[in-house]
N, CA, C and O atoms as a GROMACS GRO file, in nm:
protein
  444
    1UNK      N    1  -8.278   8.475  -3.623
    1UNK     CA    2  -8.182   8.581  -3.592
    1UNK      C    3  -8.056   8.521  -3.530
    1UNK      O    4  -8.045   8.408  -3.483
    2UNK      N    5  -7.967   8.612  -3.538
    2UNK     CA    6  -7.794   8.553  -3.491
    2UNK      C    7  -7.819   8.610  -3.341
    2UNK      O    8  -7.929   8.643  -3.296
    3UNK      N    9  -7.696   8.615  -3.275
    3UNK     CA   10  -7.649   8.628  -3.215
    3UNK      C   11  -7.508   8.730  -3.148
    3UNK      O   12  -7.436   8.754  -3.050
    4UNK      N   13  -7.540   8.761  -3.290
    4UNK     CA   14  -7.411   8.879  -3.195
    4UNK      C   15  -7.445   9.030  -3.222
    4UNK      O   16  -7.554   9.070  -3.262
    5UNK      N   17  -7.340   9.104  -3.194
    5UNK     CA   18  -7.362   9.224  -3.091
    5UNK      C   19  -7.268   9.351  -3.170
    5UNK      O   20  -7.146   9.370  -3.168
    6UNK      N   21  -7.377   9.428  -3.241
    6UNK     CA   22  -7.292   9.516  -3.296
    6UNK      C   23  -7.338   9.673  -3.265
    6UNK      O   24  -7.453   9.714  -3.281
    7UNK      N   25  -7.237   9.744  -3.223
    7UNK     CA   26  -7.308   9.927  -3.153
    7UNK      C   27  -7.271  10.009  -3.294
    7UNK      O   28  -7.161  10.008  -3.350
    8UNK      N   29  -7.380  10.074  -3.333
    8UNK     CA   30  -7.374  10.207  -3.432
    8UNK      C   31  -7.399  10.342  -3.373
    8UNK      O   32  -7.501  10.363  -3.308
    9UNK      N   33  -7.360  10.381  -3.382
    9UNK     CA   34  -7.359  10.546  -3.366
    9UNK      C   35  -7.445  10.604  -3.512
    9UNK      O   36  -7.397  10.566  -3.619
   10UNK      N   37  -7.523  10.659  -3.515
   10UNK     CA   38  -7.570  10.725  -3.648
   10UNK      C   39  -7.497  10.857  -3.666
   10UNK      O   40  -7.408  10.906  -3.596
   11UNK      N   41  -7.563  10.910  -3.796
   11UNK     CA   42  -7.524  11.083  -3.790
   11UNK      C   43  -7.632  11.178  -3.756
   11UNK      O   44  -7.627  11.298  -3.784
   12UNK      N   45  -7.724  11.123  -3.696
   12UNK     CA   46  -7.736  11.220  -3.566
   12UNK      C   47  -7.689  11.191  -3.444
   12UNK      O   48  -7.790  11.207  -3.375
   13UNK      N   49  -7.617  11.164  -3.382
   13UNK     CA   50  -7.552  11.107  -3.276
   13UNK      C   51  -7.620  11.044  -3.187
   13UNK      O   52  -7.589  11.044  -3.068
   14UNK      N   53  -7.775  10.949  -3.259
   14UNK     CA   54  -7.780  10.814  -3.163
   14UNK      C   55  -7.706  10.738  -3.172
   14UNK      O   56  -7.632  10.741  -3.270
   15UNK      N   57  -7.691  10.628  -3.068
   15UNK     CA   58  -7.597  10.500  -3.060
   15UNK      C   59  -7.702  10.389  -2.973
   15UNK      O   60  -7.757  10.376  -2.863
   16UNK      N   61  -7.689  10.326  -3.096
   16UNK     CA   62  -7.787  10.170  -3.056
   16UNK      C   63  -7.694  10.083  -3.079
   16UNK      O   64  -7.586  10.083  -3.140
   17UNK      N   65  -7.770   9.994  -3.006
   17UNK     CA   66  -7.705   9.828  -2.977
   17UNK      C   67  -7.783   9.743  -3.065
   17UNK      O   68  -7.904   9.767  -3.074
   18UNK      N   69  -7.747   9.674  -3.111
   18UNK     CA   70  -7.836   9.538  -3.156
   18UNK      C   71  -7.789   9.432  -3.145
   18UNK      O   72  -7.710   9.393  -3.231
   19UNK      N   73  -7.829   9.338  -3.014
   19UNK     CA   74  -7.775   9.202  -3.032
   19UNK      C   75  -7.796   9.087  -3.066
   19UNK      O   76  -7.746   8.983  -3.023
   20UNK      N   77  -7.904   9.110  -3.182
   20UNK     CA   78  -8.007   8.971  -3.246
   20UNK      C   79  -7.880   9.014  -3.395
   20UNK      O   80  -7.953   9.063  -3.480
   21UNK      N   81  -7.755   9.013  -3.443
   21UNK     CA   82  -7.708   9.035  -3.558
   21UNK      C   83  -7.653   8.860  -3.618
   21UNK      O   84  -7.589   8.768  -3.567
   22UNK      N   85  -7.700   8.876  -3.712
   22UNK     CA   86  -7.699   8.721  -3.830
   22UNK      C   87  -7.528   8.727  -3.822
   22UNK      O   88  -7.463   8.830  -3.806
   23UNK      N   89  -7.484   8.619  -3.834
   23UNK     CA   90  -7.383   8.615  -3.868
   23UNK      C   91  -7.379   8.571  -4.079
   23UNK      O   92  -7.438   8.494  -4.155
   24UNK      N   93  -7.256   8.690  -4.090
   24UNK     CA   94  -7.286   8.698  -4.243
   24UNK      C   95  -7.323   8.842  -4.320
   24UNK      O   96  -7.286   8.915  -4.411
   25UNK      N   97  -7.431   8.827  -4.207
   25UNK     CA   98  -7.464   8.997  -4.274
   25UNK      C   99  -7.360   9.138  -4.276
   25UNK      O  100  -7.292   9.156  -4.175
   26UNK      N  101  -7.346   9.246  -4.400
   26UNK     CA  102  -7.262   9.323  -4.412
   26UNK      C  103  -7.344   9.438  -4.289
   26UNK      O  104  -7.460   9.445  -4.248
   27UNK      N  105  -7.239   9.505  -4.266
   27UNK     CA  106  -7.303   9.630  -4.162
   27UNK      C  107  -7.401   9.694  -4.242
   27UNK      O  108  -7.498   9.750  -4.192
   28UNK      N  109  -7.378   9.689  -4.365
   28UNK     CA  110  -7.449   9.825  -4.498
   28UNK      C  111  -7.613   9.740  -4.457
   28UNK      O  112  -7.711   9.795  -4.407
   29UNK      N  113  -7.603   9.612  -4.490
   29UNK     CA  114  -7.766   9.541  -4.507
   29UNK      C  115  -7.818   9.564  -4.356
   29UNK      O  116  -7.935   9.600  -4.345
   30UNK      N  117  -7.753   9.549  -4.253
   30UNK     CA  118  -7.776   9.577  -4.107
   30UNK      C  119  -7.828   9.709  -4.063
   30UNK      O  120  -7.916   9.725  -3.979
   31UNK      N  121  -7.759   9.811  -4.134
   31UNK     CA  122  -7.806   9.948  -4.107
   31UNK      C  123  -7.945   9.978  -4.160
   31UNK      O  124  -8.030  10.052  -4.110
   32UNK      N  125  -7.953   9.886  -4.299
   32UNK     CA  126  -8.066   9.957  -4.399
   32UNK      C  127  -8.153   9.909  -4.285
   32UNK      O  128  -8.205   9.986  -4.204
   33UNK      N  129  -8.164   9.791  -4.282
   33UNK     CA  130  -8.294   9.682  -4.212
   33UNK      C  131  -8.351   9.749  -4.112
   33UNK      O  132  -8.474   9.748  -4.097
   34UNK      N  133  -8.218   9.855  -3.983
   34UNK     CA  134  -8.297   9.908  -3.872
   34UNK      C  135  -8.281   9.989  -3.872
   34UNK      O  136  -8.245  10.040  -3.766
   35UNK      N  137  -8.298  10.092  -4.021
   35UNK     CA  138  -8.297  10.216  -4.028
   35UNK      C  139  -8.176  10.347  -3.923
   35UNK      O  140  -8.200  10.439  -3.846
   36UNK      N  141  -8.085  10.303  -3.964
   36UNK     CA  142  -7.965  10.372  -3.916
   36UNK      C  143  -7.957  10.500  -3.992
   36UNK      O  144  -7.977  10.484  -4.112
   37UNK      N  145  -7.932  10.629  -3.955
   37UNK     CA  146  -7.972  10.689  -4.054
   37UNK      C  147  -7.820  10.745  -4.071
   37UNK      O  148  -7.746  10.770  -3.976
   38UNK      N  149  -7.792  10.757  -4.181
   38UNK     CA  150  -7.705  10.793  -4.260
   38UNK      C  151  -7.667  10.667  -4.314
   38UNK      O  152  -7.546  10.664  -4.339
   39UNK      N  153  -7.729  10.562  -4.341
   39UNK     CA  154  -7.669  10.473  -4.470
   39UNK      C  155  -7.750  10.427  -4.547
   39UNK      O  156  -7.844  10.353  -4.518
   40UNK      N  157  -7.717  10.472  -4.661
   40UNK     CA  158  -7.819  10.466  -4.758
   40UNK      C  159  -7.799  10.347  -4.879
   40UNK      O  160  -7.890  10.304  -4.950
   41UNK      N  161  -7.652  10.305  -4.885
   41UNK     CA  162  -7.637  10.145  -4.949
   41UNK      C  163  -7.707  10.189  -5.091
   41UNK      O  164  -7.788  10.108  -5.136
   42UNK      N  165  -7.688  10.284  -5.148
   42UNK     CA  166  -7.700  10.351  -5.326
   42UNK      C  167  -7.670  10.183  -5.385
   42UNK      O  168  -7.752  10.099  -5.421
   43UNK      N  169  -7.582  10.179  -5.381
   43UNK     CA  170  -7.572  10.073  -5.508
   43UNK      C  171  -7.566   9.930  -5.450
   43UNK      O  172  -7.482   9.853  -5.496
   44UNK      N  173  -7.637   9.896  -5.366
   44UNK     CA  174  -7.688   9.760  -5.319
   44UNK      C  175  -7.553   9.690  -5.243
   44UNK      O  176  -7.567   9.574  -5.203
   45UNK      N  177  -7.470   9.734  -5.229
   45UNK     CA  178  -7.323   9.637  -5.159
   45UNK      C  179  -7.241   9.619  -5.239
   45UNK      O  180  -7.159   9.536  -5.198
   46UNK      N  181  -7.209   9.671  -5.382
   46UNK     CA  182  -7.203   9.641  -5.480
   46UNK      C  183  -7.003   9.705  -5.477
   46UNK      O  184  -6.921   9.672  -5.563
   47UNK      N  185  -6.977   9.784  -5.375
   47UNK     CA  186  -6.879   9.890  -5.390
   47UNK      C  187  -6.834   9.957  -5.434
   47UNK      O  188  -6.713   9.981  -5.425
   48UNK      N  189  -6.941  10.029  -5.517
   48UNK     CA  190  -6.967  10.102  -5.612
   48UNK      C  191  -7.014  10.285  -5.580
   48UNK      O  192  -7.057  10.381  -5.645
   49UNK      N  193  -6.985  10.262  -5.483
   49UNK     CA  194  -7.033  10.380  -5.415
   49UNK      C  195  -6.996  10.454  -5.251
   49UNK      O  196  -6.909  10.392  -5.189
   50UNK      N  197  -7.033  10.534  -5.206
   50UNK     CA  198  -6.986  10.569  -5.050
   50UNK      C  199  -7.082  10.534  -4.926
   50UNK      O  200  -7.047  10.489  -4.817
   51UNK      N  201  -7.155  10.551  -4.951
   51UNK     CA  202  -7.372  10.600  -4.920
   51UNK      C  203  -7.352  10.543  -4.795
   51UNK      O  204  -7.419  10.595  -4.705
   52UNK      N  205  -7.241  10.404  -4.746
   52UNK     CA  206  -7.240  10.318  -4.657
   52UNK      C  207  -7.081  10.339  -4.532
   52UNK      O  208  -7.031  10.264  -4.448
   53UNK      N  209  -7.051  10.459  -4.573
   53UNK     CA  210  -6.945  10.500  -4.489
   53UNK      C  211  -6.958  10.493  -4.368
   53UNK      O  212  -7.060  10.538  -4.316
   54UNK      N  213  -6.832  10.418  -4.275
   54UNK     CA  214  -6.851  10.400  -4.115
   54UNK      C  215  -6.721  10.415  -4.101
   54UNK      O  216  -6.632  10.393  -4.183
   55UNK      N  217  -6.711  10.472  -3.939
   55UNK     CA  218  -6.588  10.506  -3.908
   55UNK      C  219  -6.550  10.410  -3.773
   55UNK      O  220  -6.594  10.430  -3.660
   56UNK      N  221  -6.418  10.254  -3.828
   56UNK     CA  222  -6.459  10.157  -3.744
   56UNK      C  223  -6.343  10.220  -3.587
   56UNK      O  224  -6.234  10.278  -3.586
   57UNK      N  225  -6.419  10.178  -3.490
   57UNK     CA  226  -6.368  10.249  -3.354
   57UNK      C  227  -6.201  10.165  -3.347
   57UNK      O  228  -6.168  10.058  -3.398
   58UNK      N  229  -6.138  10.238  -3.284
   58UNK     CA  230  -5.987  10.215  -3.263
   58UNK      C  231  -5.928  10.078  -3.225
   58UNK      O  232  -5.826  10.023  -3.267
   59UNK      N  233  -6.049  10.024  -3.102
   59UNK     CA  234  -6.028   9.898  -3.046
   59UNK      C  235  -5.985   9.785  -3.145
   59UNK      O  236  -5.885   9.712  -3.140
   60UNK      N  237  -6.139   9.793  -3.284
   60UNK     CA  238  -6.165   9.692  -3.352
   60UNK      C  239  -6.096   9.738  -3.492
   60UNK      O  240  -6.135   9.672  -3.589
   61UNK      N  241  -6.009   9.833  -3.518
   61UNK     CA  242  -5.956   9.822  -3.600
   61UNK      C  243  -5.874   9.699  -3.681
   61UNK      O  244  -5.890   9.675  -3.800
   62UNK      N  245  -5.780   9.623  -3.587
   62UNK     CA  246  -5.697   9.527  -3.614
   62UNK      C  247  -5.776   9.400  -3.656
   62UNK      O  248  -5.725   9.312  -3.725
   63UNK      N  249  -5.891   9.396  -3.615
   63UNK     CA  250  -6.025   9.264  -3.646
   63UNK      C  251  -6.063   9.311  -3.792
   63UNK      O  252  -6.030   9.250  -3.893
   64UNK      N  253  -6.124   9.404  -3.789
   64UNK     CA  254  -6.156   9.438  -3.856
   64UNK      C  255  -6.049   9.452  -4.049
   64UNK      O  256  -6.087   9.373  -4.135
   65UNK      N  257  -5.954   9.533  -4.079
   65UNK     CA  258  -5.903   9.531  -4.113
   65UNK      C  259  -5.907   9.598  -4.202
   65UNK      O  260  -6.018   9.604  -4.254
   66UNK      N  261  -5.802   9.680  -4.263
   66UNK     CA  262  -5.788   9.767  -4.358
   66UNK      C  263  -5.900   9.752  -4.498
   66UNK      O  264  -5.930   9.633  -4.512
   67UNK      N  265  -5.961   9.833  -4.591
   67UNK     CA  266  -6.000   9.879  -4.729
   67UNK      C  267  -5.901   9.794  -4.853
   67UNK      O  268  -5.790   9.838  -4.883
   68UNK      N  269  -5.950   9.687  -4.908
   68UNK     CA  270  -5.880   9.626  -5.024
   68UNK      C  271  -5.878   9.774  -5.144
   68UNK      O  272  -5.940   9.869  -5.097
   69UNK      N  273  -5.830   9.794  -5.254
   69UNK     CA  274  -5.790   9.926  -5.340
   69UNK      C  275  -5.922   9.922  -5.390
   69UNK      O  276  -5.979  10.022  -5.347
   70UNK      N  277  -5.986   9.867  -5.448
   70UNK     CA  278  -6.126   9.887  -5.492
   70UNK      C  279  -6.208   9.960  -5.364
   70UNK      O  280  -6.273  10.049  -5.418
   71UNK      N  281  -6.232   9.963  -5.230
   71UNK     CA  282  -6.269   9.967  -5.124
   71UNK      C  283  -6.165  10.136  -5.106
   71UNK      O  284  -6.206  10.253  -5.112
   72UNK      N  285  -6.030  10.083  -5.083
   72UNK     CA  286  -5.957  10.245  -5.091
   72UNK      C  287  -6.007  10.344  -5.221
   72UNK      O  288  -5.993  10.464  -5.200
   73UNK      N  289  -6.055  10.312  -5.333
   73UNK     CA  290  -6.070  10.421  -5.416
   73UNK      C  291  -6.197  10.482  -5.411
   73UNK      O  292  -6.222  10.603  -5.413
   74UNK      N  293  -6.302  10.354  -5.401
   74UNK     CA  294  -6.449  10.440  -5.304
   74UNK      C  295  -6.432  10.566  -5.221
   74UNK      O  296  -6.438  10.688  -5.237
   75UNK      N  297  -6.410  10.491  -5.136
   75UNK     CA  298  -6.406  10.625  -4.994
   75UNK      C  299  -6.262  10.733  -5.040
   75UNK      O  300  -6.234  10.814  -4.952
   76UNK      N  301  -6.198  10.738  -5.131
   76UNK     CA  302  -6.111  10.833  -5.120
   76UNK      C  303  -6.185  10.925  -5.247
   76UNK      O  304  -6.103  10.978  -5.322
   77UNK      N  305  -6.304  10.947  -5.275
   77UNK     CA  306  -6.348  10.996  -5.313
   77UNK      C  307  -6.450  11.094  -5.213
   77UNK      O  308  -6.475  11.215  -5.217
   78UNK      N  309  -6.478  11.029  -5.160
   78UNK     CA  310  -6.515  11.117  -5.008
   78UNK      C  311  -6.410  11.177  -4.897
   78UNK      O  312  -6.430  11.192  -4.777
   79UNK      N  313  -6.275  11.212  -4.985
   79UNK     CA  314  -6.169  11.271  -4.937
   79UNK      C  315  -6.192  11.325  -4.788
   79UNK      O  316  -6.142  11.278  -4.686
   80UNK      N  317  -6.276  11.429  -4.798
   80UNK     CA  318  -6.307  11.559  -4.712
   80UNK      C  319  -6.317  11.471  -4.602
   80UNK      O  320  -6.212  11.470  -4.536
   81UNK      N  321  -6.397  11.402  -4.563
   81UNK     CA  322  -6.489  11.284  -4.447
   81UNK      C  323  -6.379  11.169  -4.420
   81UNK      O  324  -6.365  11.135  -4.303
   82UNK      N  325  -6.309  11.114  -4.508
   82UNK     CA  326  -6.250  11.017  -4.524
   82UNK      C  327  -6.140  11.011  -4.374
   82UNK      O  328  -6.069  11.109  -4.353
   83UNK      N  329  -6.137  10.937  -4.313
   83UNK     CA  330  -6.037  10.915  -4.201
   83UNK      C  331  -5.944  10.766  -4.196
   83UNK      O  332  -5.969  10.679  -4.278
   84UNK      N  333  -5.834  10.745  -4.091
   84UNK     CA  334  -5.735  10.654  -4.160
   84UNK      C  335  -5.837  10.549  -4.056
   84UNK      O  336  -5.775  10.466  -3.989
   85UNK      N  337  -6.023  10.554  -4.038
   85UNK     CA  338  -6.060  10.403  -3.992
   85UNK      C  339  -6.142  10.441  -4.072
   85UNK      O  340  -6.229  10.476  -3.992
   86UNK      N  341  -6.177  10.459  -4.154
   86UNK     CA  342  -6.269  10.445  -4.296
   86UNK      C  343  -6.254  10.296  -4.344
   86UNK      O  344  -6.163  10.216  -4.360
   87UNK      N  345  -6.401  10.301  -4.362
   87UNK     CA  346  -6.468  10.171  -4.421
   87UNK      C  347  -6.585  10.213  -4.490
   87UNK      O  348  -6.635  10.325  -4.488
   88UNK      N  349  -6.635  10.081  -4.570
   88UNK     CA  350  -6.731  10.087  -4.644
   88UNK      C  351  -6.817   9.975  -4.558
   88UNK      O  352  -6.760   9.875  -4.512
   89UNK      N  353  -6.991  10.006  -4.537
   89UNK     CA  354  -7.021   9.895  -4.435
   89UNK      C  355  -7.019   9.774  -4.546
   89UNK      O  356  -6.984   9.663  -4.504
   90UNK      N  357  -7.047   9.784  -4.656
   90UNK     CA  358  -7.088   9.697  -4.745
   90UNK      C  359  -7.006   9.557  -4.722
   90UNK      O  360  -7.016   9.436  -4.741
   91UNK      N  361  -6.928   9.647  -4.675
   91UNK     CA  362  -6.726   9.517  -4.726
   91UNK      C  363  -6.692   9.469  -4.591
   91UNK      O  364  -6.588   9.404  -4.580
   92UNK      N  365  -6.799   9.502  -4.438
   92UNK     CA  366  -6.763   9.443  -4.343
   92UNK      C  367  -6.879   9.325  -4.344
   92UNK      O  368  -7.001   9.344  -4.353
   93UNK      N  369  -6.830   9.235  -4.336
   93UNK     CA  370  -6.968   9.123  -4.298
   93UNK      C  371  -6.889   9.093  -4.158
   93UNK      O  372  -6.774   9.106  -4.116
   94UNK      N  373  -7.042   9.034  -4.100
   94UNK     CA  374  -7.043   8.988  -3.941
   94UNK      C  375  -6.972   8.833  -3.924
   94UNK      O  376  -6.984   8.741  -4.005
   95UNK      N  377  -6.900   8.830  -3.805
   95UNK     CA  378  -6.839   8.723  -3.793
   95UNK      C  379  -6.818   8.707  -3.667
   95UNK      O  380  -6.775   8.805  -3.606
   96UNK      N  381  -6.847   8.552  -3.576
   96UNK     CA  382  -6.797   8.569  -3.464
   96UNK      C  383  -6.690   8.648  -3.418
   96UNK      O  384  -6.703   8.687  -3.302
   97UNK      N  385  -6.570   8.687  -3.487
   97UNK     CA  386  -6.480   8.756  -3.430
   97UNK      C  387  -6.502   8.858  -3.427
   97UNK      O  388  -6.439   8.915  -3.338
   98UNK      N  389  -6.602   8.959  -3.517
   98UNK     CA  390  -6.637   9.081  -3.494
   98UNK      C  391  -6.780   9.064  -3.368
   98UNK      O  392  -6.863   9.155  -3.362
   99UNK      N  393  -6.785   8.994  -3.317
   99UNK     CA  394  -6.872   9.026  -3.206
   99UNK      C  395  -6.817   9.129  -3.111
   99UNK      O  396  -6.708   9.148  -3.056
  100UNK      N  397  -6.971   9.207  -3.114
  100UNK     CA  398  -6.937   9.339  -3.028
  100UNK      C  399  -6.858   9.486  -3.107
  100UNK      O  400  -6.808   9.580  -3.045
  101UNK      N  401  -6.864   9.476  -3.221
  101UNK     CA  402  -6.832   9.568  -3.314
  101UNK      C  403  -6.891   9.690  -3.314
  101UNK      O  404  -7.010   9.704  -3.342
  102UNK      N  405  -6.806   9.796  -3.280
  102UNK     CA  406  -6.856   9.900  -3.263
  102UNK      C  407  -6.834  10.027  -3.371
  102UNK      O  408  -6.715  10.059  -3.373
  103UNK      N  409  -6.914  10.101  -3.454
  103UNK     CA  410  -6.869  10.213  -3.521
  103UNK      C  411  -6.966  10.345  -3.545
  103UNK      O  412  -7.067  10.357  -3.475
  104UNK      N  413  -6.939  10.427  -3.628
  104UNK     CA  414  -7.026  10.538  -3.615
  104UNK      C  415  -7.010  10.550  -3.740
  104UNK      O  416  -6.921  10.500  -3.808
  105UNK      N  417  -7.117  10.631  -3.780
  105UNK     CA  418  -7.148  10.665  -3.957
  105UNK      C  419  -7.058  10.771  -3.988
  105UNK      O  420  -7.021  10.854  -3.905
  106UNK      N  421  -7.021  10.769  -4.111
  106UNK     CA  422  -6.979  10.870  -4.133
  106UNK      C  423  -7.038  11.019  -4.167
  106UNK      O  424  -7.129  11.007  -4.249
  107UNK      N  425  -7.019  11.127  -4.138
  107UNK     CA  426  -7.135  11.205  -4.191
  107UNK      C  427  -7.116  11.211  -4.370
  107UNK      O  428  -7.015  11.176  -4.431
  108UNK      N  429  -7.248  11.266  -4.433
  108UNK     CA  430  -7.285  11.232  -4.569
  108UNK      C  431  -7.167  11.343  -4.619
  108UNK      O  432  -7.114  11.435  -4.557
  109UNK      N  433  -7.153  11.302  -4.738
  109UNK     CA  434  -7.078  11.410  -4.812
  109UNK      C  435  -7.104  11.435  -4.965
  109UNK      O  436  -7.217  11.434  -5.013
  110UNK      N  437  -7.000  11.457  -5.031
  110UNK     CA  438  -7.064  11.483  -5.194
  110UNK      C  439  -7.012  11.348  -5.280
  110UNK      O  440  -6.908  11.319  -5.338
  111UNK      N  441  -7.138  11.282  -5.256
  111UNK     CA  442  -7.071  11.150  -5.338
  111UNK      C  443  -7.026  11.138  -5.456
  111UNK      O  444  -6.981  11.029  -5.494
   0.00000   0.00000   0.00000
């Protein structure tokens, strides 16, 4: 196991910590593994889909970093839900600099 430190919020409004996180791993494979509920990773990381929507917190926006257009046309299909810190977890992988990364799921919508 890694070492760093990432907080989820689910969509039922728990919020867990996990600080055994691999460096490498996408948030989407992170959520499935400890059952986060609301991400369901439909099409394997593939970005092909929404299933893995997170809404990244204000702090870590600038680390983090904007949706490439493949990534913007996903989630703008989930218009309704869609917010200007929308992400796909698939497309965040872990990195020392995201240590301590914090976000919340998005709630589900009509994919």
């Amino acid at each position: 196991m890694g070492n760093l430190k990432v907080t989820m919020t689910d969509v039922e409004g728990e919020t867990r910590t996990f600080e055994d996180v691999e460096d490498g791993i996408s948030l989407m494979e992170l959520a499935k593994q400890r059952g986060v509920a609301g991400i369901m990773g439909d099409c394997g990381g593939g970005c092909a889909c929404a299933t893995c929507h997170v809404y990244v917190e204000d702090a870590w926006w600038d680390k983090v970093g904007g949706p490439d257009d493949i990534e913007f046309a996903m989630l703008d299909m989930v218009a309704d839900v869609m917010k200007d810190n929308s992400r796909l977890g698939c497309q965040i992988r872990m990195t020392p600099e995201l240590d301590g990364l914090e976000v919340t799921v998005a709630p589900a919508s009509s994919y």
